[in-house]
KOLMI-669096 format. One record per residue (C-alpha): residue number from 1; residue in one letter; chain; x, y, z. Coordinates in nm, 2 decimals. Layout:
% residues N
k=NUM | r=a | c=A | c1=X | c2=Y | c3=Z
...
This chain:
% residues 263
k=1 | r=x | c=A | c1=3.12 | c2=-17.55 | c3=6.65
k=2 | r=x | c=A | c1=3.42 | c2=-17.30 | c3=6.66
k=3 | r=x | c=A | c1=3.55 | c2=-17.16 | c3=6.33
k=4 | r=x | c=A | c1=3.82 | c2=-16.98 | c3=6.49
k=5 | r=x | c=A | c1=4.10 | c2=-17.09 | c3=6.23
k=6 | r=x | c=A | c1=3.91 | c2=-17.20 | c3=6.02
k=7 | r=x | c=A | c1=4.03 | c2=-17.12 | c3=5.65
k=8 | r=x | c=A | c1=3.68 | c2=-17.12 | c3=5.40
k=9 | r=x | c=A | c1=3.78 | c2=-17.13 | c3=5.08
k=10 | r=x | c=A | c1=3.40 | c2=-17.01 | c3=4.94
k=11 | r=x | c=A | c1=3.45 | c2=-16.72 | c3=5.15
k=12 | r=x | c=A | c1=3.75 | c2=-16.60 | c3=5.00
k=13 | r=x | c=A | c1=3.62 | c2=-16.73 | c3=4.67
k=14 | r=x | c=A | c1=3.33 | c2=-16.50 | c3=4.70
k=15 | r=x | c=A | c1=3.54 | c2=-16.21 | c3=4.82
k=16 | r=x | c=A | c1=3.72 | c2=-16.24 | c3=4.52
k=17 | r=x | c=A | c1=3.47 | c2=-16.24 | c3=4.30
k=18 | r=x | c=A | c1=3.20 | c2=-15.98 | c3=4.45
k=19 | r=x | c=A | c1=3.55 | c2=-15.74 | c3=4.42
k=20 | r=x | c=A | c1=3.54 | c2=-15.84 | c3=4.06
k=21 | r=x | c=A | c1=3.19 | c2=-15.83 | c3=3.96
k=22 | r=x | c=A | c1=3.22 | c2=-15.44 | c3=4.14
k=23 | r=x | c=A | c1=3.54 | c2=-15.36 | c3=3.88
k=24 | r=x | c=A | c1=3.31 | c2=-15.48 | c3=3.61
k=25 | r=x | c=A | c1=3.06 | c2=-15.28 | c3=3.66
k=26 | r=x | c=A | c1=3.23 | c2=-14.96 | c3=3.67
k=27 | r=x | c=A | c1=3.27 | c2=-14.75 | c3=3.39
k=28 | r=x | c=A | c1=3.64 | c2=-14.74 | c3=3.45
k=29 | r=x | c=A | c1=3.69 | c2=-15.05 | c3=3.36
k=30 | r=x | c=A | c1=3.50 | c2=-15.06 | c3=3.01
k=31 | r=x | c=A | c1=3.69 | c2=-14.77 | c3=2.88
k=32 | r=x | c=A | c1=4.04 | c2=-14.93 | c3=2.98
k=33 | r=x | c=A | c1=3.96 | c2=-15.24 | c3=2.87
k=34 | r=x | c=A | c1=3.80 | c2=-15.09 | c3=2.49
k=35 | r=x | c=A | c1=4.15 | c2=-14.91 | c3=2.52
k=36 | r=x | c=A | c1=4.35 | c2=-15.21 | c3=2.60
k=37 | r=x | c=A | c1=4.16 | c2=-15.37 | c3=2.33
k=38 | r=x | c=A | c1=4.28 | c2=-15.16 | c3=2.07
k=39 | r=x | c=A | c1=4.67 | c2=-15.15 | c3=2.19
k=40 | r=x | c=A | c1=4.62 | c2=-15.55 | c3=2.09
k=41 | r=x | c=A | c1=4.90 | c2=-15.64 | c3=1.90
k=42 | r=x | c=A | c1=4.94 | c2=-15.27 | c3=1.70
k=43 | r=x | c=A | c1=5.35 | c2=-15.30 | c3=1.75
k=44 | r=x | c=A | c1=5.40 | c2=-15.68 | c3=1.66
k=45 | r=x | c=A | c1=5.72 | c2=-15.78 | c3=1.57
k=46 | r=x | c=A | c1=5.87 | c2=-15.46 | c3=1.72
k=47 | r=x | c=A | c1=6.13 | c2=-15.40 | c3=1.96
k=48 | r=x | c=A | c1=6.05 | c2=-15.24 | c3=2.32
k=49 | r=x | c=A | c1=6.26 | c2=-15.16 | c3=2.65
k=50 | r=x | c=A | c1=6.13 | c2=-15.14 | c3=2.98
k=51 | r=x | c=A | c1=6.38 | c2=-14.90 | c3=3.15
k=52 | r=x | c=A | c1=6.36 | c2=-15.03 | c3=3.52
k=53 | r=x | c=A | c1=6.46 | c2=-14.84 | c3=3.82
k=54 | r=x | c=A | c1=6.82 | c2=-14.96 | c3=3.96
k=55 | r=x | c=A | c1=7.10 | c2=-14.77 | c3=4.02
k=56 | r=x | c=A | c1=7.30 | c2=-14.85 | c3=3.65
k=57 | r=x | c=A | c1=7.00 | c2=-14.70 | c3=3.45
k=58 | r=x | c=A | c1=7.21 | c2=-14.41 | c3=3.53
k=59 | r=x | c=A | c1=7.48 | c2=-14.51 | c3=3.29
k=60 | r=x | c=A | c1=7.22 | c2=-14.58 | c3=3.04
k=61 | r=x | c=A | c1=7.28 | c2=-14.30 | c3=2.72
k=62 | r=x | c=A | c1=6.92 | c2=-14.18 | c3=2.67
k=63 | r=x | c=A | c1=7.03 | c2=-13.97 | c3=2.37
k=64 | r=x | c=A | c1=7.08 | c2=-14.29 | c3=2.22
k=65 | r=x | c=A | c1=6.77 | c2=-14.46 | c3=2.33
k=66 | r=x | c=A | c1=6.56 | c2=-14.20 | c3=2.18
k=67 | r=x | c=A | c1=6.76 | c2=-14.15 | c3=1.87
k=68 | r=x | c=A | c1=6.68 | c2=-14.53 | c3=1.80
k=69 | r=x | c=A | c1=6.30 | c2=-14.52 | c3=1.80
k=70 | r=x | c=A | c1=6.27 | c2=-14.82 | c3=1.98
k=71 | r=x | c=A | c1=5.92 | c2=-14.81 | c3=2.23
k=72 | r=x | c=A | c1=6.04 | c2=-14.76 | c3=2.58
k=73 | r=x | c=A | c1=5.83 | c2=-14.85 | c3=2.91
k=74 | r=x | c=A | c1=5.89 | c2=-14.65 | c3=3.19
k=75 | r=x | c=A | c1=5.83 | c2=-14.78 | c3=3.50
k=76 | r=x | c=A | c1=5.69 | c2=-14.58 | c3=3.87
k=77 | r=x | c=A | c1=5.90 | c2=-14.28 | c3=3.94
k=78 | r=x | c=A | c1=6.11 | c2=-14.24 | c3=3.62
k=79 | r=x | c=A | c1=6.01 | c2=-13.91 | c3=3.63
k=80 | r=x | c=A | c1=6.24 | c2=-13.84 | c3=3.86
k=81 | r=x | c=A | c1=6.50 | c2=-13.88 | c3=3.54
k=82 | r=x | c=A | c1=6.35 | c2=-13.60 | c3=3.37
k=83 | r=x | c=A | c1=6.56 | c2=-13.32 | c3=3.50
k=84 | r=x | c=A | c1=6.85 | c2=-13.46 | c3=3.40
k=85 | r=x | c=A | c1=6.76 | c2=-13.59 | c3=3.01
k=86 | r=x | c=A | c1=6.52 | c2=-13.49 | c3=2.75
k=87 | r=x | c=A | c1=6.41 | c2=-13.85 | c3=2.68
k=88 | r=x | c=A | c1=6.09 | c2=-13.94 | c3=2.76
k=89 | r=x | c=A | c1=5.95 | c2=-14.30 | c3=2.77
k=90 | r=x | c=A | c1=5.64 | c2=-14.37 | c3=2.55
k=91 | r=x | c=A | c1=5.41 | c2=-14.53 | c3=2.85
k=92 | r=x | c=A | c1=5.49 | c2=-14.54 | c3=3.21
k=93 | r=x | c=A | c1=5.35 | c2=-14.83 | c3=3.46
k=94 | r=x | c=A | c1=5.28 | c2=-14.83 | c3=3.78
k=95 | r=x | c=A | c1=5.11 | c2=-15.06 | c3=4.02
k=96 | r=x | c=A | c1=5.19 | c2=-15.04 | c3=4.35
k=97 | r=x | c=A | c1=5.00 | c2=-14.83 | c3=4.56
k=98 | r=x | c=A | c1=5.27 | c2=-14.65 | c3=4.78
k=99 | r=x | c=A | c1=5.45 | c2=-14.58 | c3=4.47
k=100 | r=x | c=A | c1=5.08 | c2=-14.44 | c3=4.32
k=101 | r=x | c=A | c1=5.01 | c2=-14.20 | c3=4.60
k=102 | r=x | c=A | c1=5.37 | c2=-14.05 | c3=4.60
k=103 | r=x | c=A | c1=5.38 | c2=-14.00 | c3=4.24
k=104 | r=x | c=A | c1=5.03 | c2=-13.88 | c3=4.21
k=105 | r=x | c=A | c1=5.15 | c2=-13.50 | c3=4.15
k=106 | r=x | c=A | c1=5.33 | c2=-13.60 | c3=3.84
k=107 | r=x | c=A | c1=5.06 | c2=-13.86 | c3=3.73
k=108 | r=x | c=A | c1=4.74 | c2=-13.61 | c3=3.70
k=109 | r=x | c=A | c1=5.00 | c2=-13.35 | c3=3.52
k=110 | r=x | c=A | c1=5.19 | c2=-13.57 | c3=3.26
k=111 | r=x | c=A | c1=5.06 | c2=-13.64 | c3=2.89
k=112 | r=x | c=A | c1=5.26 | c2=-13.90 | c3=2.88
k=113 | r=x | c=A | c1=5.01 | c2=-14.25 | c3=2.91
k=114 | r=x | c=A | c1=4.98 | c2=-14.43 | c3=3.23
k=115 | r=x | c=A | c1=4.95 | c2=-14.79 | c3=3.34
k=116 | r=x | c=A | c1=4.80 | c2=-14.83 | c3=3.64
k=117 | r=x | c=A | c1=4.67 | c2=-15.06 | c3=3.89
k=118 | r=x | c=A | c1=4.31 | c2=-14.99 | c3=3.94
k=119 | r=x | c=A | c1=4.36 | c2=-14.91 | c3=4.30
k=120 | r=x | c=A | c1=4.54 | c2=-14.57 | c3=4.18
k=121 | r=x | c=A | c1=4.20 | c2=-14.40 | c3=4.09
k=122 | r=x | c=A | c1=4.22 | c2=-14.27 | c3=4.44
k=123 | r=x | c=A | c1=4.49 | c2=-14.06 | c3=4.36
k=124 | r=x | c=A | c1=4.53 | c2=-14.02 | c3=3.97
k=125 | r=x | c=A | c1=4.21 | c2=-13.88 | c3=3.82
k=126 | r=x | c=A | c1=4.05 | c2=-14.05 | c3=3.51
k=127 | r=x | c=A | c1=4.10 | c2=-13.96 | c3=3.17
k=128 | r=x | c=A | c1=4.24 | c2=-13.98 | c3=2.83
k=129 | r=x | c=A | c1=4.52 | c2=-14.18 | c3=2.82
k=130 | r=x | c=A | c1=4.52 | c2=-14.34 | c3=3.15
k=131 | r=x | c=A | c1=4.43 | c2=-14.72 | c3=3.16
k=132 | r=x | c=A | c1=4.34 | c2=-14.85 | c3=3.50
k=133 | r=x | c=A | c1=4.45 | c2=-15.25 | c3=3.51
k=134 | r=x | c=A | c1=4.28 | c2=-15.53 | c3=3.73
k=135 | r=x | c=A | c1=4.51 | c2=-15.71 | c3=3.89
k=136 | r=x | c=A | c1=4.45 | c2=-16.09 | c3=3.95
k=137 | r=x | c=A | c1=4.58 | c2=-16.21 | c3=4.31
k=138 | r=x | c=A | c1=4.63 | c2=-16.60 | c3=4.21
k=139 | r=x | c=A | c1=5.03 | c2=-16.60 | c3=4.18
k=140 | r=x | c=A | c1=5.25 | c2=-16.80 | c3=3.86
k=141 | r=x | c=A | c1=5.03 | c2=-16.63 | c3=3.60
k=142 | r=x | c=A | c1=5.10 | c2=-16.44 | c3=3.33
k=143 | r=x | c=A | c1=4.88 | c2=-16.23 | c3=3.08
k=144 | r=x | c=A | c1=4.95 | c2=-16.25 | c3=2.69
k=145 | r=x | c=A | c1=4.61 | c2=-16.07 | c3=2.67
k=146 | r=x | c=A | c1=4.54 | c2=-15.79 | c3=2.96
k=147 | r=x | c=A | c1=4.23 | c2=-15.67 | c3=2.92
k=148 | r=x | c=A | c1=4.07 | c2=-15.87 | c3=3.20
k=149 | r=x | c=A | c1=4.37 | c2=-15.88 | c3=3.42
k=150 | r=x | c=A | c1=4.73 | c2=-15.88 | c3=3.51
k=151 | r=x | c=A | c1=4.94 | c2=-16.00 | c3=3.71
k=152 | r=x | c=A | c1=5.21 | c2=-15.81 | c3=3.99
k=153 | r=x | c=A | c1=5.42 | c2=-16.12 | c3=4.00
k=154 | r=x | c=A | c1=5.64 | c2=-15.87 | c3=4.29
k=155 | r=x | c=A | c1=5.74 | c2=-15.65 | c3=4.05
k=156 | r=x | c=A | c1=5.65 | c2=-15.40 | c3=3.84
k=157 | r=x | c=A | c1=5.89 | c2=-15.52 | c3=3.55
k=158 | r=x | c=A | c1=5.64 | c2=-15.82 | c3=3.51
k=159 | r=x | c=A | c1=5.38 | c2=-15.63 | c3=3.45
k=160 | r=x | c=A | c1=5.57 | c2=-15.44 | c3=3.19
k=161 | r=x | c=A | c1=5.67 | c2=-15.75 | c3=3.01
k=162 | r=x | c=A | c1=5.27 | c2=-15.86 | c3=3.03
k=163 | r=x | c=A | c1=5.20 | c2=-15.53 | c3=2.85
k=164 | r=x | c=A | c1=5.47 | c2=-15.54 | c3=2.59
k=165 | r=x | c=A | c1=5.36 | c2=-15.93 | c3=2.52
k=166 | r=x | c=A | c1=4.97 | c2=-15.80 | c3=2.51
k=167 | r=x | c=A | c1=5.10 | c2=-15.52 | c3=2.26
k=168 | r=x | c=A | c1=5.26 | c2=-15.75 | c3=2.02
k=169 | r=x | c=A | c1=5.64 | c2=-15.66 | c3=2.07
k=170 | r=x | c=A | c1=5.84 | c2=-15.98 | c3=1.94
k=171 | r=x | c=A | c1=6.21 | c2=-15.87 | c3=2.13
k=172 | r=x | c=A | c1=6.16 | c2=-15.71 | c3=2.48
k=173 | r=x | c=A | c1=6.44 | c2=-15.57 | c3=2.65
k=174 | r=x | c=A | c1=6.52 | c2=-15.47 | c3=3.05
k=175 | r=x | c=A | c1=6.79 | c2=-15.23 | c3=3.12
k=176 | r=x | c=A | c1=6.90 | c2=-15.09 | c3=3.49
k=177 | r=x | c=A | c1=6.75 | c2=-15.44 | c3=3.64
k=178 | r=x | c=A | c1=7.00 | c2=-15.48 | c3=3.92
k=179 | r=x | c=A | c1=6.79 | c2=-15.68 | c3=4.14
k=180 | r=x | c=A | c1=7.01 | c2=-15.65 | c3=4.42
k=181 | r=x | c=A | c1=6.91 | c2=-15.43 | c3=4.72
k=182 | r=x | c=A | c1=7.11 | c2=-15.34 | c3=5.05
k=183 | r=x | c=A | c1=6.78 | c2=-15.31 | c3=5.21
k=184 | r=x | c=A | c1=6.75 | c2=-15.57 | c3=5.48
k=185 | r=x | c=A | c1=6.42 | c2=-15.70 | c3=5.63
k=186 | r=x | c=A | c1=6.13 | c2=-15.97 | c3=5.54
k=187 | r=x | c=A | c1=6.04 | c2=-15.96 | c3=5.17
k=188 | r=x | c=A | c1=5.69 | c2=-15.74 | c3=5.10
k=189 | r=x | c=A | c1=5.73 | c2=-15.59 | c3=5.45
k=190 | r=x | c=A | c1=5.62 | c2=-15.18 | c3=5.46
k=191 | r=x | c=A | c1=5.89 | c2=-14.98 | c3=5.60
k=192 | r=x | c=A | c1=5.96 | c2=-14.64 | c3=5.64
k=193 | r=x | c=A | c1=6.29 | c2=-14.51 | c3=5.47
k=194 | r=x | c=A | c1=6.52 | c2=-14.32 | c3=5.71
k=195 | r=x | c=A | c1=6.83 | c2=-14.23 | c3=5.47
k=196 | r=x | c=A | c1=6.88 | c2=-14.13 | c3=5.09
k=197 | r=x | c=A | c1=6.76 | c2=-14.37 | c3=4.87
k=198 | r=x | c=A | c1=7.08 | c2=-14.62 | c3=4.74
k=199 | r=x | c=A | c1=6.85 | c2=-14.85 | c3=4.59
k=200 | r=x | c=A | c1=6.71 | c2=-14.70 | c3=4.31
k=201 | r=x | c=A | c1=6.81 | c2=-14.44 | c3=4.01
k=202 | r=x | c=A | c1=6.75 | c2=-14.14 | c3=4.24
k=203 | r=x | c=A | c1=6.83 | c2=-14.09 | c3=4.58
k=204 | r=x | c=A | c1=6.49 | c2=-13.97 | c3=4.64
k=205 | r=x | c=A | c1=6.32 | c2=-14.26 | c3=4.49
k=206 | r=x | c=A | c1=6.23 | c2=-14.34 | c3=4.85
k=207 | r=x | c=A | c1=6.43 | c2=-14.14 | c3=5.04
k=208 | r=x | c=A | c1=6.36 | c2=-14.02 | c3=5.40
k=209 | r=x | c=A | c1=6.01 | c2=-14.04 | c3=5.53
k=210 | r=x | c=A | c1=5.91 | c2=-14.27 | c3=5.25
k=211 | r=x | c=A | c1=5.70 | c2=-14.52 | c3=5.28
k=212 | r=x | c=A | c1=5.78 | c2=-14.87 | c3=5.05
k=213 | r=x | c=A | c1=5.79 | c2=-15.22 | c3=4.99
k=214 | r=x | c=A | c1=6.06 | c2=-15.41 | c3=5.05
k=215 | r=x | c=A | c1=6.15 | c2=-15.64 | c3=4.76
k=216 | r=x | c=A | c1=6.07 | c2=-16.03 | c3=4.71
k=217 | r=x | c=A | c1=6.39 | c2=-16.11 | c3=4.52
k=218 | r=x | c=A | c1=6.33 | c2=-16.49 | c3=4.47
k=219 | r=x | c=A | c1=5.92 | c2=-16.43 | c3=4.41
k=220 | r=x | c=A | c1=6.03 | c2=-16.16 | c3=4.08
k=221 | r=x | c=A | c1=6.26 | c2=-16.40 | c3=3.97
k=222 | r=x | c=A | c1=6.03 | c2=-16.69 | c3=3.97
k=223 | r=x | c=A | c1=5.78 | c2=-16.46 | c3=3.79
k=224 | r=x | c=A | c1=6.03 | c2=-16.35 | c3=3.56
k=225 | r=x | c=A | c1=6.12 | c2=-16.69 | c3=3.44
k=226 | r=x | c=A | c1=5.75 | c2=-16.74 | c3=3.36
k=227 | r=x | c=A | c1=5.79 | c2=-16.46 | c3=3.11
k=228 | r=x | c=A | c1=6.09 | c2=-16.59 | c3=2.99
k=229 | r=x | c=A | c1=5.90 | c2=-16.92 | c3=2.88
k=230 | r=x | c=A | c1=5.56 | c2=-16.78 | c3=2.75
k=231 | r=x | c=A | c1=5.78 | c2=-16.51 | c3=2.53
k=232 | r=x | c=A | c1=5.94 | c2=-16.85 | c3=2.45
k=233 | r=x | c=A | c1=5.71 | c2=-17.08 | c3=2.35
k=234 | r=x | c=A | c1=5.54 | c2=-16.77 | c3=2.13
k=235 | r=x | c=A | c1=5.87 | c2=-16.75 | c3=1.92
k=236 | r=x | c=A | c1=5.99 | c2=-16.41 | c3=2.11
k=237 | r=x | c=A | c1=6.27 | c2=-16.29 | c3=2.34
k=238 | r=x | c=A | c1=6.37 | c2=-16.13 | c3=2.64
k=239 | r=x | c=A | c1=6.70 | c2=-15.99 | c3=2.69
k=240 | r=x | c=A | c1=6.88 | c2=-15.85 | c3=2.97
k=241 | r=x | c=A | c1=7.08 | c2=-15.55 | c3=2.87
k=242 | r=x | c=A | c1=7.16 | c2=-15.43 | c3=3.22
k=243 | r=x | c=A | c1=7.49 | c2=-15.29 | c3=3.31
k=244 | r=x | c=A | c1=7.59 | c2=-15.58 | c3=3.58
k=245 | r=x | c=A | c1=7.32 | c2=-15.61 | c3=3.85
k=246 | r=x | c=A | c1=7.26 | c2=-15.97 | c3=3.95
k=247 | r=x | c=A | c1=6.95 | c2=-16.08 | c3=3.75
k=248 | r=x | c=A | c1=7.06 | c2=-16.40 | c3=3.52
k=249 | r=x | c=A | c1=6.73 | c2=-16.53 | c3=3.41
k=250 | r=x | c=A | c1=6.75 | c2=-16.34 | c3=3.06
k=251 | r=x | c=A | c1=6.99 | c2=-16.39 | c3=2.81
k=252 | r=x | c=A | c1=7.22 | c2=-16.09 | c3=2.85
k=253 | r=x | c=A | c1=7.29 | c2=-15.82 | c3=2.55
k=254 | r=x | c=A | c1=7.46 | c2=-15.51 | c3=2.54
k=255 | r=x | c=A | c1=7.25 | c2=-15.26 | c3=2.48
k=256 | r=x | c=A | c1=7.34 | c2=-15.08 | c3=2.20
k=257 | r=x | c=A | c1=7.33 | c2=-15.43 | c3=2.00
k=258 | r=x | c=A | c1=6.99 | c2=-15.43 | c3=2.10
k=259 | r=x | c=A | c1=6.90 | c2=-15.02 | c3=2.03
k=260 | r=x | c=A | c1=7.11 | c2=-15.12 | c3=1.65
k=261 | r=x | c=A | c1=6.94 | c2=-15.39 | c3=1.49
k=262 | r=x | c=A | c1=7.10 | c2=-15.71 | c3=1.75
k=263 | r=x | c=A | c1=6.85 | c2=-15.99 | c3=1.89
């Protein structure tokens, strides 16, 4: 008989899992997961921001961000904010692997520690202070403890907020989430930037001859509203302090009530 078309679940089940058992066994994965192990709650009932990468983090005042203490998340190329501020986030994350291999430079340089999807050890070399994640394909997931896995949920920002939940941060906060993009095309799809980048902070975020992702809009917000219940139902809070952008999931907060003691 034919199994042309055929769809065999133990054959992607066993895909999954010889992948798995092979993370397992590498060393790479003991030391993040001893180091994730230890980041276990160590900030509970802190506050944290994840700066994401819209165009209106630009009106953000970093002098003020830093000046407040409050943990910041930085996520992919917000490095490309450095010339232009000296803040400097306290962990940056990063899991898609375009985004990976174009920021690579930066990534073996900084001291600054790294989240990354396992898949970037073919570009950013081990050591201290870089924790390689596993992420879990199975979608609608969410990881109050990472150490075994994560989940993309279409969006780095969800990983962030997985992180931040993992470290024990009670009030979580996303600034420069516009979700909105003037990008058209089919959600996921790889394409190949032509023009400055209008999407993002920088216009060499992906600008010309840049290869990236294009973004799954209703997927991120279905994932984001899983956070939003989990940080729920464990007595914590997201808040949107994002100047306008289109994402209406989170309760919005200006935020310098969150950087001054709000929530």
């Amino acid at each position: 008989m034919s199994t042309a078309g055929v769809i065999n679940p133990y054959r992607i089940a066993w895909r999954l899992v010889r992948r798995r058992l092979a993370w397992d066994i590498n060393p790479l994965s003991w030391k993040s997961r001893a180091c994730l192990g230890r980041l276990r709650n160590t900030h509970a009932g802190r506050k944290a921001l994840v700066l994401c990468n819209g165009p209106s983090l630009n009106a953000v005042d970093f002098d003020a961000v830093r000046e407040s203490g409050v943990f910041a998340f930085g996520l992919n190329k917000i490095n490309l904010l450095f010339s232009r501020t000296d803040f400097r986030p306290h962990a940056i994350v990063s899991v898609n692997p375009l985004v990976m291999e174009q920021n690579a430079p930066f990534f073996n340089e900084t001291s600054i520690p790294l989240f990354l999807d396992r898949a970037g050890r073919q570009w950013v070399r081990p050591r201290q202070g870089v924790v390689y994640l596993h992420s879990c394909p199975e979608q609608g997931l969410f990881a109050q403890d990472c150490r075994l896995s994560i989940n993309q949920g279409y969006t780095v920002t969800y990983v962030a907020l997985q992180l931040a939940f993992h470290m024990g941060f009670q009030d979580v906060a996303l600034v420069g989430c516009d979700h909105s993009f003037s990008a058209q095309g089919r959600p996921n799809q790889e394409v190949l930037s032509n023009k400055p980048d209008t999407n993002h902070f920088d216009p060499h975020y992906f600008g010309a001859g840049l290869r990236w992702n294009l973004p799954d809009l209703a997927a991120s917000e279905y994932h984001y509203e899983i956070a939003r219940t989990t940080y729920a139902d464990a007595g914590r809070r997201i808040v949107n302090c994002t100047d306008g952008g289109r994402l209406e999931v989170f309760e919005r907060m200006p935020l310098d009530v969150f950087l001054g003691g709000g929530v």
